[in-house]
N, C-alpha and C positions, 0 to 999 in steps of 0.2 A: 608488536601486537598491542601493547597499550595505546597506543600513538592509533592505531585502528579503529578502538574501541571508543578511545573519545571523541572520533571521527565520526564514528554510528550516532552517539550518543548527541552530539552536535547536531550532526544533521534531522534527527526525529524533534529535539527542541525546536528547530528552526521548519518545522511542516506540522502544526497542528492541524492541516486540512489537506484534501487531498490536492486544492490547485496550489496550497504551499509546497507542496511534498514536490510538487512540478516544477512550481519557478526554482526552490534551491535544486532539484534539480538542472534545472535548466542552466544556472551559473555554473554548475559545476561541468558542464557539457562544455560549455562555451569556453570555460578555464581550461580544458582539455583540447582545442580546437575542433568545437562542431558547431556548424554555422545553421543557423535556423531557419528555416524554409516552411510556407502555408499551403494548405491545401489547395488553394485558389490559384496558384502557380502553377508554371508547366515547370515540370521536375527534367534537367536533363544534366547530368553528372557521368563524370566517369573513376575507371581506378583509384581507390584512395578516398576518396571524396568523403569526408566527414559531413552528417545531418543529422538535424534532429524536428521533427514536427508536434505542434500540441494540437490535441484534440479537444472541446470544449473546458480548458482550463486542468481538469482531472486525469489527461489522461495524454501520455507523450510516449513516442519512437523513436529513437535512434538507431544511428547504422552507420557503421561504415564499407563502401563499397569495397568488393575484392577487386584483384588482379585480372580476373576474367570474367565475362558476363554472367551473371545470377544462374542463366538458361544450364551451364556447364557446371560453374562449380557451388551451385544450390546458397543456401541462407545458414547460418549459426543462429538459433534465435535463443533467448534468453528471456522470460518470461516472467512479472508478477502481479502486484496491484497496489494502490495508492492508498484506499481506505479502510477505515478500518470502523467497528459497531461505535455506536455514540449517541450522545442526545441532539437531534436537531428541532431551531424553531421553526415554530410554525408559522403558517402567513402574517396572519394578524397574532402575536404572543402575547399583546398587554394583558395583564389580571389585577384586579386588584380585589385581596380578599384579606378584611378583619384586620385593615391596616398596615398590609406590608404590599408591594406591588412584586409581583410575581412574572413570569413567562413561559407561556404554554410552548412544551415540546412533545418530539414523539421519538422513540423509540427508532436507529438506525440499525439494522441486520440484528445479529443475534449479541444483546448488550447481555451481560450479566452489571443488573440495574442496582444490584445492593453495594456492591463495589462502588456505584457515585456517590453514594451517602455521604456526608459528613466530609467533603473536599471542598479543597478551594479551585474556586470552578474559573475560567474564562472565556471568551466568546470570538471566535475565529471564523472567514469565510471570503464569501467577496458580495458583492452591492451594488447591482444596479442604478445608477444616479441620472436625470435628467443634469447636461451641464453644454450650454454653449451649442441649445440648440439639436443635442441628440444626445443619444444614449450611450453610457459609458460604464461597463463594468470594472468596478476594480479590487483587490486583494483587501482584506481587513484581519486586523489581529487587535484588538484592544491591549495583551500583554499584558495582564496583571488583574489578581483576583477582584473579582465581581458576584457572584453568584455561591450560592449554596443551597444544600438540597437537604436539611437536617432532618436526622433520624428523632422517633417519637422518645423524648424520657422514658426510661422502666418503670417507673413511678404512676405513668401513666398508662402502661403497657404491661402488665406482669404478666402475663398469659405468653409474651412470647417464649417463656422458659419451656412452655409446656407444647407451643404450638409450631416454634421458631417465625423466622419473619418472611411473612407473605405481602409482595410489592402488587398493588394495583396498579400497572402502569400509565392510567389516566387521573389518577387520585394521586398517588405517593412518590413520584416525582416531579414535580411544578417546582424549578427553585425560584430562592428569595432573590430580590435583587437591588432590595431598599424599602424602605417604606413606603404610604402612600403617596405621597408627595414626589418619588420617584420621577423622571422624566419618563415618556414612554421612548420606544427602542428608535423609533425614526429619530425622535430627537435626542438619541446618544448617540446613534449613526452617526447626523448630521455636524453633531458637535466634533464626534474624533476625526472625520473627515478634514474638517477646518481645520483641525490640527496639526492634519499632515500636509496639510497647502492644499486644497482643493477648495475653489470658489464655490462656494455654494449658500445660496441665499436664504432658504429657509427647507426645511424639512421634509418638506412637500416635494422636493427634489429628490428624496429617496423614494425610488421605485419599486423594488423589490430585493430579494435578497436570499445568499442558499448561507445561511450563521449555523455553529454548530458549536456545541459545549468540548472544553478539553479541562484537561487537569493541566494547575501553575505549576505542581512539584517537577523540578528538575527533573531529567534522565541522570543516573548514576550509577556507580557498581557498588554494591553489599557482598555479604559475606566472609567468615573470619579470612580468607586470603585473597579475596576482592573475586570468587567464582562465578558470583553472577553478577547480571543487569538489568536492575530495577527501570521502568521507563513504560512509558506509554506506547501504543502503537507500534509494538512490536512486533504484531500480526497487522501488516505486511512490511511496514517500513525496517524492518531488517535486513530483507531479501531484496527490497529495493535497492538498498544502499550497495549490498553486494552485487549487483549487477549492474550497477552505476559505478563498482569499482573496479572491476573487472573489463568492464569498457573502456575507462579511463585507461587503467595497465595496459590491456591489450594492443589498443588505439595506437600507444606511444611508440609501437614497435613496428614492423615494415606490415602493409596489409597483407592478408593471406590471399589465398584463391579465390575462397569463400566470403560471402558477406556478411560481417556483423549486424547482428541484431538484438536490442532491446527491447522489449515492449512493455509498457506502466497502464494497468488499464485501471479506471476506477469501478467504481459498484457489485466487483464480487463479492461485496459482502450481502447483499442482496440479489442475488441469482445474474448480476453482469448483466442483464436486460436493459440495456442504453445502448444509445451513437456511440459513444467512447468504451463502452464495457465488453469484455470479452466474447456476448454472443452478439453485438454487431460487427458492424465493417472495417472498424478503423485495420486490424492485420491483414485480411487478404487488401485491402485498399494500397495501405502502406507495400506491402511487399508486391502486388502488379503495379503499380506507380516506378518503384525499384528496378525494375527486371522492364518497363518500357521504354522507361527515361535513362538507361543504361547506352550506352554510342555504342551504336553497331547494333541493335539488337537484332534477334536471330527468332526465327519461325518457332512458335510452340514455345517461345520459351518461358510464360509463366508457369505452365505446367510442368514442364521438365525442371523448372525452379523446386518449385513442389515438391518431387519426386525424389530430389538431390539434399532434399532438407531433414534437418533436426532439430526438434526443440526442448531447451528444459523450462518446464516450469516451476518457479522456485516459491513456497509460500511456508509458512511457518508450521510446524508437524507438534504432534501431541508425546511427551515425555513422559514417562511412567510418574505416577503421583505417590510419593509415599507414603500418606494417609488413605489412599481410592485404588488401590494395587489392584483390588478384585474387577476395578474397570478395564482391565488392560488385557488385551490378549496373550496366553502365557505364549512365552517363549519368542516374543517380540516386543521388550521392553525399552527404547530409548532414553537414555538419559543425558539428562546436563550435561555438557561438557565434553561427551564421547563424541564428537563428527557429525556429519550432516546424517540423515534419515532421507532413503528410499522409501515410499507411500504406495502402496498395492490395495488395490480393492477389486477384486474379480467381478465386479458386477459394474464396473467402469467408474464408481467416483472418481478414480484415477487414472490416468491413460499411460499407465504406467505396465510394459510387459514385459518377456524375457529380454528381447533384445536389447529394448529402450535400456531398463535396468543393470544389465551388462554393461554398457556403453559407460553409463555411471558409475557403475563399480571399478572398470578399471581404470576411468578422470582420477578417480580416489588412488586407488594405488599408484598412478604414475606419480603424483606427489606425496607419498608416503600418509595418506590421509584413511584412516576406518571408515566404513560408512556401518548405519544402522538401518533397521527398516521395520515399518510400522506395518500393520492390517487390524484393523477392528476386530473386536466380538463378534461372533456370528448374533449374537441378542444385542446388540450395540448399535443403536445408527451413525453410520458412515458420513460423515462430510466430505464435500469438496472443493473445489475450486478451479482455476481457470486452462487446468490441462485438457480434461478431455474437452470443456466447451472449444478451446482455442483448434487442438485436434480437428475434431469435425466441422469447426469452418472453412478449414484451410489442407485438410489430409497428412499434415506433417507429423512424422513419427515424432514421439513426444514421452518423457518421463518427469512425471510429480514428485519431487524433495523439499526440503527445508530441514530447516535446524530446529533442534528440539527446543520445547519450552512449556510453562508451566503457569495457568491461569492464563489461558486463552480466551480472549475477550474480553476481558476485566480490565476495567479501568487504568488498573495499572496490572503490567507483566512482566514475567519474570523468565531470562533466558542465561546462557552460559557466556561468558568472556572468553571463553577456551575455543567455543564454536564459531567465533566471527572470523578469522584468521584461515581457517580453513577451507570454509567453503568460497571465501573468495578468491583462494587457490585452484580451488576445484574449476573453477568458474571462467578462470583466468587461462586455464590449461586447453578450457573446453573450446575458448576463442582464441586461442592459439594454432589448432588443430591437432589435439587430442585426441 
């Protein structure tokens, strides 16, 4: 279980963005033998066959074929997302105001923005470069603090005692980045570039860029007996890593019938609306690509693929808070540390039903594992995520879980050491044929 935990913890260090969160995954696919393949290919595989495809940088599939055609013995899918809320810059970010040089950002999905306050901030993403005659994107991480966002003195602030603190998100988050003398960002671009071996002649060769703010502090575990873990981005890169573990595990043993499937999509932190994001093509794409580049295939059989399938979709669940108890729906309270959580909302945030739900309850018991299960307030707005959308692209019976946790969306998050171990037992069982 420790050996797990630092394993999680590793891998969120190493994906401050979601096409990081891709490429370590992508090593770790490759470490497991799955060979990468493009869209722009004709896909023709059979039994066995380890893959994996990325989709614009954010967003990758895996799979491993089964024993028999998709048409007969349908899809496993396993289901999450890459990103997670945050400050991104914006096109042009230089500011310079009252002597410090600053950089304009905006607000990604739903940040809880007073959480960035007073961090030490860094700047992660990937960069467009003109180089050698065409255009080259490539990964960017600076690694080490830059930026801060400081909160006003009380001295100059008393009233927040009386009013608490209210963020204008165009006013009161701009961080600092140096003073005015600062370089602007193309020319920090440019300079880290050079530094990682990339010829480039001057500035003017950076083209554009999708940068985004992370916190330097470590992932770790707290707690008088080490019960949780502190870390960033643990809505969704938790559920990712379990389902990049569970792949791994599964992978190493004889294929089943059925076809493994992963899917990592980015932008459900903003309603999934992209090429890569849950309410586009990339799954039914990936999974008709699957089931016709299969040898031998058979009449009808995307559909009958379909038909024969199931999917979980795993994404991080809300835990009883024990200062905001009165938010929680009684008699459905998740907590730290007990097992993964079932996610129900009868009005479909969740595509989670009886059966679906069953299926999962008893993954849980065949490894000796509890499960929990959450529904909101009926006065409570409901969130969701990429079940039901993934669902009505593609028709596949489908159940929403994840593991509980606490300060959802904040900067930095707060989950159980006790829950990582289990669900990717769950997970492991599911791609087993469970």
């Amino acid at each position: 279980m420790p050996d797990l935990v630092q394993d999680l913890l590793a891998f969120i260090d190493r994906s401050p963005t979601p096409y990081h969160a891709v490429a370590e995954s992508a090593v770790r696919l490759e470490a497991a033998g799955f060979n990468r393949i493009s869209e722009g290919e004709l896909w023709d595989h059979g039994p066995g066959a380890c893959r994996y495809v990325v989709r614009n940088d954010g967003s990758l599939a895996a799979f491993q074929l089964g024993t028999i055609s998709p048409a007969q013995g349908g899809f496993r899918i396993l289901g999450a997302h890459t990103d997670s809320p945050n400050l991104r810059l914006k096109p042009e970010p230089d500011v310079s105001a009252h002597g410090y040089r600053q950089l304009a950002v905006e607000p990604y999905g739903g940040v809880l923005l007073h959480t960035w306050l007073d961090r030490d901030l860094s700047l992660a993403g990937r960069v467009s470069v003109a180089q050698d005659g065409r255009v080259r994107t490539v990964l960017m991480d600076f690694a080490r603090p830059m930026l801060r966002i400081p909160n006003l003195a009380i001295h100059l602030f008393k009233e927040i005692r009386e009013e608490g603190l209210k963020i204008n998100a165009q006013k009161h988050t701009v961080p600092v980045i140096g003073l005015e003398d600062t370089p602007p960002i193309r020319e920090l671009l440019a300079t880290e570039l050079r530094a990682q071996g990339f010829s480039l002649g001057s500035a003017d060769q950076v083209l554009s860029f999708d940068l985004m703010l992370y916190d330097t502090q470590s992932s770790g575990v707290i707690g008088s007996r080490g019960e949780f873990i502190s870390a960033p981005r643990l809505d969704n890169l938790a559920s990712s890593h379990a389902i990049l573990t569970a792949l791994q595990r599964s992978c190493a043993r004889a294929p089943t019938a059925f076809t493994r499937v992963g899917i990592f999509y980015d932008h459900e932190e903003v309603g999934s609306r992209s090429a890569g994001g849950a309410a586009g093509t990339f799954l039914p794409d990936v999974l008709e690509r699957i089931v016709s580049g299969y040898k031998g295939g058979e009449p009808q059989g995307f559909s009958r693929a379909l038909a024969a399938s199931q999917m979980i979709s795993v994404d991080m669940a809300h835990a009883i808070h024990p200062n905001y108890a009165d938010k929680h729906e009684p008699g459905h309270h998740p907590v730290v540390g007990r097992g993964p959580v079932i996610k129900v909302n009868a009005n479909q945030a969740y595509a989670t039903d009886a059966e679906t739900a069953g299926h999962f309850e008893a993954l849980c018991r065949s490894v000796d594992v509890k499960a929990q299960r959450f529904v909101s307030r009926n006065d409570q707005a409901c969130g969701s995520t990429i079940g039901p959308i993934s669902a009505t692209r593609v028709g596949i019976r489908t159940v929403d879980v994840g593991n509980p946790m606490l300060a959802m969306h904040s900067c930095r998050e707060m989950a159980g050491t006790e829950d990582v171990g289990p669900m990717v037992d769950v997970l492991t069982a599911y791609l087993m044929g469970g």
